[in-house]
MARVEX-63361 format. One line per 8 residues: number of its first residue (from 1); their letters; for each residue z, y, x of C-alpha. Coordinates in steps of 0.001 Angstrom, whole numbers. Example, Ala and Ser with C-alpha at 12.3 -4.5 7.8 and 13.67 -1.06 7.14 Angstrom:
2
1	as	7800/-4500/12300 | 7140/-1060/13670
//
This chain:
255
1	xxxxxxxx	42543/81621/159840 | 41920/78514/161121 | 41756/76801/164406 | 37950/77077/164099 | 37778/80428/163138 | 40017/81256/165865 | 37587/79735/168347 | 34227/81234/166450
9	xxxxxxxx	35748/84884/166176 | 37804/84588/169808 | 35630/86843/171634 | 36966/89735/168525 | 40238/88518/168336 | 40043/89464/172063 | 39527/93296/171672 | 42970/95193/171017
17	xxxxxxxx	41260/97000/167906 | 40334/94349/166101 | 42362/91373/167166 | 43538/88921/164123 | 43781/91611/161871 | 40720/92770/162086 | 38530/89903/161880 | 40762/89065/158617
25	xxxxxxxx	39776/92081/157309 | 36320/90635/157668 | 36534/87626/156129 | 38190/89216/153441 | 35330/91947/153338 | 32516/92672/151211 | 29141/93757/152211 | 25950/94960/149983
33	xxxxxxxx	22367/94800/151658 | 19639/95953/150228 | 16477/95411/151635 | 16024/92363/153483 | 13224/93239/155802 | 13220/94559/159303 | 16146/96880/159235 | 18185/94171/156863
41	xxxxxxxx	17079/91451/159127 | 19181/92272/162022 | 21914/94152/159963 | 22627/90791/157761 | 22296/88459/161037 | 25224/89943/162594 | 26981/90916/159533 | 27036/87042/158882
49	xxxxxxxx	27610/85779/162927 | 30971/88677/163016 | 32637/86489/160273 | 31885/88837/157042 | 33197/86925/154346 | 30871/87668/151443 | 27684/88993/151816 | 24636/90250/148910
57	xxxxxxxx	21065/90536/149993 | 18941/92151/147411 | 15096/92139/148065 | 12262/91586/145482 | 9559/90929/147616 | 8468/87925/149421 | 7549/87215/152786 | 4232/88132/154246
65	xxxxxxxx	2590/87436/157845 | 2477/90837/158876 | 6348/90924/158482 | 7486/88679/161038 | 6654/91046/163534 | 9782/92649/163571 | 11847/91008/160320 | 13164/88731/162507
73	xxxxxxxx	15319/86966/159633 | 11455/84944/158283 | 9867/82101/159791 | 6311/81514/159531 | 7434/78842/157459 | 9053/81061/155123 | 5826/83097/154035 | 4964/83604/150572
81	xxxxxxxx	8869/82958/149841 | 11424/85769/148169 | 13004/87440/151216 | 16028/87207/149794 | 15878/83300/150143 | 14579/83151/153321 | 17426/85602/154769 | 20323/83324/153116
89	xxxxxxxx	18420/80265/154632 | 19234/81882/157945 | 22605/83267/157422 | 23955/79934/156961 | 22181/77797/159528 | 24249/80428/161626 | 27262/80895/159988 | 28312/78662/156675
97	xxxxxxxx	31199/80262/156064 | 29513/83614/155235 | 29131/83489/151469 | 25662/84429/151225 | 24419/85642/147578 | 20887/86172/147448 | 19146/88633/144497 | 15613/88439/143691
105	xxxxxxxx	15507/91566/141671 | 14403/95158/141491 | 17557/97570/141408 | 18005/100197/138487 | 20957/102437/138508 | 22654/100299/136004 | 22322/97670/137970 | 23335/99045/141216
113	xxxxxxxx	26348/100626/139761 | 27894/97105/139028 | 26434/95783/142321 | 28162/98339/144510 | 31519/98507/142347 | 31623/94763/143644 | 31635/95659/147370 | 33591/97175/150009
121	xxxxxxxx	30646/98136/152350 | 26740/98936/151057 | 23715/99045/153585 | 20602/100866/152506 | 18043/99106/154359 | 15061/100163/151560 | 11918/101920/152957 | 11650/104830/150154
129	xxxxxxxx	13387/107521/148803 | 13571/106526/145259 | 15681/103512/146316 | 17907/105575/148564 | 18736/108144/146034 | 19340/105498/143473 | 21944/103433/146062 | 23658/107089/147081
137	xxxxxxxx	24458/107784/143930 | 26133/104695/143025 | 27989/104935/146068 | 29578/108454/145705 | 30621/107077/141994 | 32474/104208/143136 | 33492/105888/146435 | 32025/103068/148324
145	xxxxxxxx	30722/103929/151942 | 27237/103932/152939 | 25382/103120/156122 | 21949/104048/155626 | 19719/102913/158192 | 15135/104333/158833 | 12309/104115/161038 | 9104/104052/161065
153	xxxxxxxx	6315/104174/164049 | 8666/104998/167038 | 11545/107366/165588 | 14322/105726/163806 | 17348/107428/162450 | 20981/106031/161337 | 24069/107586/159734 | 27145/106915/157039
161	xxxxxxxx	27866/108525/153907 | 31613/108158/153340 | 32308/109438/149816 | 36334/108327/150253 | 39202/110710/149977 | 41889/110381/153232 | 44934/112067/154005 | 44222/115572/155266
169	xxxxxxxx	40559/115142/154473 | 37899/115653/152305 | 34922/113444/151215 | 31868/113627/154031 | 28743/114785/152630 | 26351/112306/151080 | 22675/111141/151396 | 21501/114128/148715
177	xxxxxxxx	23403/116570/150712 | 21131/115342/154018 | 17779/114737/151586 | 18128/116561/148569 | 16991/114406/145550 | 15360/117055/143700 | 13173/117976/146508 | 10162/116011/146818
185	xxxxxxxx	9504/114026/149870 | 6674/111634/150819 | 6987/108310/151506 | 5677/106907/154740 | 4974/103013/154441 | 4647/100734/157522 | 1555/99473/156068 | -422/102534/157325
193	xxxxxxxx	1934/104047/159997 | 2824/101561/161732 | 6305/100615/163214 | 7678/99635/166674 | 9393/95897/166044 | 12467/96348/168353 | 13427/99618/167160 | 14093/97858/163628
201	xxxxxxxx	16390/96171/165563 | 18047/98400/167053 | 19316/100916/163803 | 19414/97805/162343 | 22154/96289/164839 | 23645/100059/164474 | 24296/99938/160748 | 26030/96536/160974
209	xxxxxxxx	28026/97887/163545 | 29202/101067/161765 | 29775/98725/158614 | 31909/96334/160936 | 34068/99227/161888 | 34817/100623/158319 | 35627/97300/156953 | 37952/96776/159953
217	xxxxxxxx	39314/100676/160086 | 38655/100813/163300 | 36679/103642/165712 | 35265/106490/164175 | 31970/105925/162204 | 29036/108277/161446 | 30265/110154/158672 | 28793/113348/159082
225	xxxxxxxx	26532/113098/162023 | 23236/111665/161915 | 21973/110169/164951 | 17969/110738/165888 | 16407/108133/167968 | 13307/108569/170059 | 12047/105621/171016 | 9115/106788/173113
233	xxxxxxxx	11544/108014/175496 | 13759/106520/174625 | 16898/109137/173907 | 19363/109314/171345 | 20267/113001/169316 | 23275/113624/167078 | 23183/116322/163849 | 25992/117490/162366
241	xxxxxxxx	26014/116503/158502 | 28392/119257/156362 | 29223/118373/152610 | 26329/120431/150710 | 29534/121932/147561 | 26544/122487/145268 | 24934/119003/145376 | 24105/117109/142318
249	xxxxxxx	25257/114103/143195 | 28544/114964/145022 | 29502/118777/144816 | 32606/120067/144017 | 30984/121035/140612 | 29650/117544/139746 | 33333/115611/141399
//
């Protein structure tokens, strides 16, 4: 680390969890986003300003006026651009160390299989089910943690799927175990529902947190408690998330 990074990362170094090892840890780290609108907006933004070393954005869409509401990564400059793009074009006006890859594309199993097998850390900042499924699943079969982030008008809802073996314990249950994937479920779009813009921010801000802290070991993250936020009043409620042994994607009899 250089004298530079010392100064950028200082006010990390300071904290006696992470110090210098743990902000190496994060420019050595990997992260995965996918989904670069309003929840991957403000997850990416810090991911980037706390010194992550290499980070993917994956989005396929472009930006559109009634984004920049609350996807606070666009400019109204930016619109009609991939998202993508326009988040790395951001990333490195604040920090041009981060190694920003940006990926126009729609993801497919195959290709999220390679994708996550390339990172230590994976954000699920989609807005359907389809896409959530699709990133859970290649994230229990490369036993890479996931930080899976939702809201829509003024609920939002945040929690991590560690699929990792420890010492004295087990893998945590994942996304399918929470949402079965063989259960049908309806997809709510901002378009008609609406959302509350700082809310975005907020699980947003969350999930880059909880990613911080696994690629640093430090704290204890989500895994297997999903927090509930109300934003109308503004209170926070915690689930308890057990390991579902018959699950498709990560029961004992599919391991």
């Amino acid at each position: 680390m250089n004298d530079q990074q010392l100064l950028r990362y200082s006010r990390h170094i300071l904290l006696d969890e992470i110090g210098i090892e743990g902000q190496q840890a994060l420019l050595q780290g990997r992260a995965l986003v996918i989904g670069a609108g309003g929840l991957g907006s403000p997850a990416a933004l810090y991911l980037a300003s706390a010194g992550i070393g290499h980070l993917t954005i994956v989005d396929h869409d472009s930006v559109d006026l009634t984004n920049l509401q609350r996807q606070i990564a666009h400019t109204t400059e930016r619109v009609g651009q991939p998202k993508a793009e326009s988040a790395r074009t951001t990333l490195n006006a604040i920090n041009p160390e981060c190694h920003v890859n940006a990926l126009v594309e729609r993801m497919d199993d195959a290709r999220l299989a390679t994708l996550v097998a390339q990172h230590d850390v994976v954000l699920d900042c989609t807005d359907n089910f389809r896409t959530r499924h699709a990133v859970n699943r290649a994230c229990v079969a490369h036993g890479v943690p996931l930080v899976s982030g939702a809201v829509i008008r003024f609920d939002g809802q945040v929690s991590v799927f560690d699929p990792r073996r420890a010492e004295g314990r087990a893998p945590g249950p994942c996304y399918s175990c929470l949402f079965p994937q063989d259960q049908p479920f309806e997809d709510v779009a901002c378009s008609t529902m609406g959302v509350f813009a700082p809310l975005v921010g907020v699980v947003g801000a969350m999930q880059a947190a909880e990613a911080l802290k696994l690629l640093m070991g430090v704290g204890e993250s989500l895994a297997g408690r999903l927090l509930l936020l109300d934003g109308l009043r503004m209170e926070w409620n915690s689930i308890s998330i057990t390991r579902n042994e018959a699950c498709p994607v990560c029961g004992t009899s599919h391991s």
